[in-house]
C-alpha positions in Angstrom: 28.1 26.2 25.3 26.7 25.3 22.0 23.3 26.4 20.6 20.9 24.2 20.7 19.2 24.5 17.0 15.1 24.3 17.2 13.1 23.2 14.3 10.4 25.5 13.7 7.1 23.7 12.9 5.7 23.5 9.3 3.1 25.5 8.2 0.7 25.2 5.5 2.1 27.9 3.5 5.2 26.2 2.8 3.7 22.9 1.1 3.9 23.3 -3.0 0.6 24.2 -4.1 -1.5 22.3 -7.0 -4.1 24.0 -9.3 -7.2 21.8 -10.9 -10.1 22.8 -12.7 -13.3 21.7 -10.6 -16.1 20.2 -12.0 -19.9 20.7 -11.6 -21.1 18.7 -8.9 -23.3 16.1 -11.7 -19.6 15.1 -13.1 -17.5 15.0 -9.4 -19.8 12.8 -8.4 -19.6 10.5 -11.5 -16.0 10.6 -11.8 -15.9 10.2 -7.9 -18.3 6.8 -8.2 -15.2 5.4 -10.9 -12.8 6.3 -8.5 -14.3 4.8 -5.7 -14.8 1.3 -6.9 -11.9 1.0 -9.7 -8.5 2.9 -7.2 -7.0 0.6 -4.7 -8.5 1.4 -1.5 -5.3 2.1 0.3 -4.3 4.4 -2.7 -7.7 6.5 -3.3 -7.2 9.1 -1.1 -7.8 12.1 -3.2 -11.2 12.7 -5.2 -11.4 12.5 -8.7 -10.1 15.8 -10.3 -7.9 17.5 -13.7 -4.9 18.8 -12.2 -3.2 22.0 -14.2 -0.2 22.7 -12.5 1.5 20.2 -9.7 4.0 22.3 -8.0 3.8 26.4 -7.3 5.0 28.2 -4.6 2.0 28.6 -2.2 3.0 31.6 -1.0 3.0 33.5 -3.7 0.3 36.0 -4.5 0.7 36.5 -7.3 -1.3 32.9 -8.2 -3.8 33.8 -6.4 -4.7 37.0 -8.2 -4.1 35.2 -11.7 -6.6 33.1 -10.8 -9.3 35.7 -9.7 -8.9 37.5 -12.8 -9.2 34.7 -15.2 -12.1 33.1 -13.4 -14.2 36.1 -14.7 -15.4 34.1 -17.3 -18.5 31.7 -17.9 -17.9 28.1 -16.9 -16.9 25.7 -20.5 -17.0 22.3 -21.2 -14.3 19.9 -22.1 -14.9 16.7 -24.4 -14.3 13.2 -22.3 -13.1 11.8 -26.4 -11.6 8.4 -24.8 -10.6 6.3 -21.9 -7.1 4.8 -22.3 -5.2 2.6 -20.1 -0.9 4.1 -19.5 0.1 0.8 -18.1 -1.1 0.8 -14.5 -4.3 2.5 -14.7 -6.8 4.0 -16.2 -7.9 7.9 -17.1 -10.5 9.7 -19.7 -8.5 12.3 -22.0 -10.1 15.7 -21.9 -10.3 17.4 -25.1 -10.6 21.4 -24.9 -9.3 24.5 -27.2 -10.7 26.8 -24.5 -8.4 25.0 -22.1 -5.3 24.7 -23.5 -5.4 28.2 -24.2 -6.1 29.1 -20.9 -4.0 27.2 -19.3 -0.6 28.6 -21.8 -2.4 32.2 -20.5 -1.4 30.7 -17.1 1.9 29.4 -18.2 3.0 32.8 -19.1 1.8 34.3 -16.1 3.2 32.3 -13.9 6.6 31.7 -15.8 9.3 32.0 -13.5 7.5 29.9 -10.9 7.1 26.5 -13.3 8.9 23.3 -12.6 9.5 21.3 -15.8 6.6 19.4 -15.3 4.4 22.4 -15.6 5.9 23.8 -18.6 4.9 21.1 -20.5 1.6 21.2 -22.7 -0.7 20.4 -21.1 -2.9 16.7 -21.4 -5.8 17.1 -19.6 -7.3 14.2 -18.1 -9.1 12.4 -15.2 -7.2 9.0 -13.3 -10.1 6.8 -12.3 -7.3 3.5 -11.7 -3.7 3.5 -11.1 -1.4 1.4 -9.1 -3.4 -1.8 -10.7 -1.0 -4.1 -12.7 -1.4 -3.8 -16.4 -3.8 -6.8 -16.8 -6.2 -5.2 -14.5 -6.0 -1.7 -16.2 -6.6 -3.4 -19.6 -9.8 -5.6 -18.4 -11.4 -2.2 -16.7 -10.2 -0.4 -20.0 -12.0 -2.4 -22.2 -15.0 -2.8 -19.9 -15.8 1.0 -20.2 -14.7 1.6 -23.9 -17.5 -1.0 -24.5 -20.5 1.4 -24.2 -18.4 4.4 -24.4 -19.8 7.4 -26.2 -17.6 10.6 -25.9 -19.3 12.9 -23.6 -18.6 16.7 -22.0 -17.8 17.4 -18.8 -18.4 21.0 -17.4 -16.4 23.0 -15.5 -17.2 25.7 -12.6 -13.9 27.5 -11.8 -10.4 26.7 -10.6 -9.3 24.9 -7.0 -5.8 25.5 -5.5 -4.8 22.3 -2.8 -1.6 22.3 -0.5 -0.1 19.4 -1.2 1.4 17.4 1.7 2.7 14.3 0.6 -0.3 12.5 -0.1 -3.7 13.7 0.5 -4.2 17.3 -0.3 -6.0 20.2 1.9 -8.1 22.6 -0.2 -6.9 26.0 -0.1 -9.5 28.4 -2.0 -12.1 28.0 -4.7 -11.9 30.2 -7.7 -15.6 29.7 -9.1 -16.4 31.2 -13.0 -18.6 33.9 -12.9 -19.8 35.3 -16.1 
């Protein structure tokens, strides 16, 4: 008699794991508002947020205690310097020194863990539209750059999310503490 095989159930641990920065609660909100009436409804299922790496191993410690030690630090802020349309939507660039040095600190730490994707400099920024067609990008584009003024955005600590095929399930805040 063969053996029947059982598939074990999926746990959390074994969805790819996704590190942002997270924002003070002034700016989620603001960028949250953007999201909220600009996304496709049936699309906007994640708050608005500044992804730094898209694909880790979630059960790996070792990302866990990176993150601890490099959140002893005071929070920074990053520069919103434009909003540009990339065809189907529509995302503020986030300018930062602080950041990209920080997040090649990370890069090294984490090394042998990175998909392509991640070892890539990084271009920080926030997605407030996508899966628009480029006409609508372009109108809601050029309806923001028309009283933009570059402002900063300040940042709290780090936020690691299980990612399970479309919305994501928090895992643990990493908040600055200097």
């Amino acid at each position: 008699m063969r053996k029947k095989s059982v598939q074990q159930p999926t746990t959390i641990k074994s969805f790819p794991l996704i590190v942002t920065l997270q924002m003070e609660p002034s700016a989620q909100a603001y960028f949250d508002d953007l999201r909220t009436t600009h996304f496709p409804k049936h699309a906007n299922y994640l708050k608005a947020h500044i992804t730094l790496f898209h694909k880790l191993p979630s059960n790996n410690p070792r990302i866990d205690n990176t993150l601890q030690q490099l959140a002893q630090r005071p929070p920074f802020e990053l520069l919103a310097d434009k909003v540009y349309s990339f065809g189907q939507g529509v995302a503020f660039h986030l300018q930062s020194l602080e950041l990209q040095q920080l997040h090649v600190a990370m890069q090294a730490s984490w090394s042998d863990l990175l998909i392509r994707q991640d070892q890539q400099t990084i271009i920080p920024h926030i997605t407030i539209q996508n899966k628009v067609t480029n006409f609508k990008a372009t109108q809601l584009k050029d309806a923001l750059l028309a009283d933009f003024t570059p402002f900063n955005v300040k940042v709290i600590g780090f936020q690691t999310w299980y990612y399970k095929g479309g919305p994501w399930k928090q895992k643990a805040d990493f908040n600055f503490s200097l």
